[in-house]
C-alpha positions in Angstrom: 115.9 90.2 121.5 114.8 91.1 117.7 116.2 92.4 114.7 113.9 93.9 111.8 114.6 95.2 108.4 111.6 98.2 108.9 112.7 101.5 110.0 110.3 104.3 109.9 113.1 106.9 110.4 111.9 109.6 107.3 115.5 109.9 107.0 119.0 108.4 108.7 118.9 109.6 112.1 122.0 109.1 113.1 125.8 108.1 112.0 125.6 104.6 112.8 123.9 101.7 110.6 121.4 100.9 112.9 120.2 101.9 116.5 118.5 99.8 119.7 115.1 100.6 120.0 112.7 99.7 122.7 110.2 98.6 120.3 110.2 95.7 118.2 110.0 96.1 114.1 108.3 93.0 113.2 108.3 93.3 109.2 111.3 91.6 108.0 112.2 90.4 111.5 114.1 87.6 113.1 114.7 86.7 116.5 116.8 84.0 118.7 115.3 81.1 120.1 116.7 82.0 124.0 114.6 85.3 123.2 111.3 83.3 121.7 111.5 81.4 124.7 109.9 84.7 126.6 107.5 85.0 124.2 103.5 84.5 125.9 100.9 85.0 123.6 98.6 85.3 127.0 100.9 87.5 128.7 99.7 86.6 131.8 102.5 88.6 133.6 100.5 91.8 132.1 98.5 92.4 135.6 101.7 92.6 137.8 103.2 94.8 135.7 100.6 97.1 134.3 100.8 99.4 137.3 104.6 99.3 137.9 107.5 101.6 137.8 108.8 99.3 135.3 106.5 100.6 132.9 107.6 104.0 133.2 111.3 103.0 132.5 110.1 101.7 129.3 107.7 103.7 128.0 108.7 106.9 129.9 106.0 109.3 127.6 102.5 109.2 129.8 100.3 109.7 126.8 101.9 107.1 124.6 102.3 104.8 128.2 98.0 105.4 128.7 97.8 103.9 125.3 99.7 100.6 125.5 98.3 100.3 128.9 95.0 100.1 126.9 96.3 98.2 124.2 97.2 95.4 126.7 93.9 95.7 128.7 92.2 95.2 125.5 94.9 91.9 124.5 94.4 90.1 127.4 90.3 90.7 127.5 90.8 88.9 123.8 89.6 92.0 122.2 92.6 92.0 119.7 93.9 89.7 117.5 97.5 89.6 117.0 100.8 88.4 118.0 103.3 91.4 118.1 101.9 93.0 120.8 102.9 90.1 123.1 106.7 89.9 121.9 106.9 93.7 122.7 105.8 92.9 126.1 108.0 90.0 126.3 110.9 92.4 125.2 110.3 95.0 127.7 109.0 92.4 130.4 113.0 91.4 130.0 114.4 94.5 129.5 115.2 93.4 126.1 116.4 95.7 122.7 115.6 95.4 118.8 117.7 96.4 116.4 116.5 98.6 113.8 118.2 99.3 110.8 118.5 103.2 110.1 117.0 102.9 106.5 114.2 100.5 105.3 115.3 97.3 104.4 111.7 95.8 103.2 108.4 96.5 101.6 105.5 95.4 103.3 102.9 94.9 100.5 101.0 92.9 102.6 97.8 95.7 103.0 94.3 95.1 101.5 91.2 93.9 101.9 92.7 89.9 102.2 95.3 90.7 104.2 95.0 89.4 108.2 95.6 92.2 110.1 96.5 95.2 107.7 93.5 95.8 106.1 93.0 99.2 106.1 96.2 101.0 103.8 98.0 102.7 105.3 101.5 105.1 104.2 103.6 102.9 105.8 102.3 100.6 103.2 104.8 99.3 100.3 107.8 101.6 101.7 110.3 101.8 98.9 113.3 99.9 100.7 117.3 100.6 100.4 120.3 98.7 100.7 122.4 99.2 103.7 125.3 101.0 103.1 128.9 99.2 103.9 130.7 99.2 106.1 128.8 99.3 108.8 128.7 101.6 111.6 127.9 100.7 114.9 126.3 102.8 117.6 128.8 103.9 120.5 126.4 102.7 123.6 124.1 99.6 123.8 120.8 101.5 124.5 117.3 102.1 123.6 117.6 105.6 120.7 115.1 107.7 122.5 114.8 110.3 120.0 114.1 107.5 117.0 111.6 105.5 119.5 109.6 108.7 120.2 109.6 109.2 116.5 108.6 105.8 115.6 106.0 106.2 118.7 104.8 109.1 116.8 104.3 108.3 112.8 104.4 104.5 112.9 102.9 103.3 116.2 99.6 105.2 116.3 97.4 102.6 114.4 94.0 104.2 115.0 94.7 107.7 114.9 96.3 107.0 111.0 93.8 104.7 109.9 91.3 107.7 110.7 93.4 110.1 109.3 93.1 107.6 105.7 90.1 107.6 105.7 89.0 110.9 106.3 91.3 112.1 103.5 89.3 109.3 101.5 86.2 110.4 102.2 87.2 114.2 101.4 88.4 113.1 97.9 85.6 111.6 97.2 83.2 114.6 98.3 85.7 116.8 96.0 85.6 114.3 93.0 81.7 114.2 93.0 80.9 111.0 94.9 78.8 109.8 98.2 
């Protein structure tokens, strides 16, 4: 339903260009219109679905299934602002796929203190990007990567934890370097 130039593999995971993945990367993306069509901002199929088995198919880790069950509590109560979270749903609401490259494709320099959503920096900030190599090499089965989904789950998905992760290591350098 998606295709994004981010990947957050640290390195190539595996010997084709690019993989499916469950989850989609929404810097440097593009999408079709037959897939938009699903997209609801309200996602107002969220209450029949937050308890399903469904849910475990897609998200099959409990922890990491607890959290998005949270996340869209918190969406549909209007305590979030955003936009991705939605498609996501819409993507696994339709047992949809994104394609992720297996090397960045694009820098996102949008962090700061102006920026809408990504205010607070973050080391998936400004990711050098690479060119992907030629020709390409397509994975052998049309399903979700697992392994690079739980990996992405892991060290790109988990917002809060890295955002207090920054800022403790902020606050510890500037205890060491003499400040308040």
């Amino acid at each position: 339903m998606s295709i994004g130039g981010t990947s957050f593999h640290a390195s190539p995971a595996s010997v084709a260009s690019y993989c499916f993945s469950r989850y989609p990367h929404v810097w440097g993306w593009a999408t079709w219109r037959r897939a938009w069509r699903r997209y609801d901002v309200n996602i107002n199929r969220w209450p029949q679905v937050r308890n399903a088995e469904e849910l475990r198919n897609v998200i099959p880790w409990p922890r990491d299934r607890r959290r998005w069950t949270s996340i869209l509590d918190r969406l549909q109560r209007g305590e979030i602002d955003t936009w991705d979270y939605q498609w996501a749903f819409a993507i696994w609401l339709h047992g949809g796929l994104s394609i992720v490259p297996e090397v960045n494709l694009v820098s996102n320099i949008g962090f700061g203190d102006d920026a809408t959503h990504t205010t607070v920096f973050s080391d998936l900030a400004a990711r050098p990007a690479a060119a992907l190599p030629f020709p390409m090499r397509h994975p052998s089965m049309l399903q979700a990567d697992l392994l690079a989904d739980r990996f992405t789950q892991r060290h790109a998905l988990r917002p809060q934890w890295r955002a207090r992760l920054v800022k403790a290591v902020q606050i510890a350098l500037r205890q060491l370097r003499g400040g308040h």
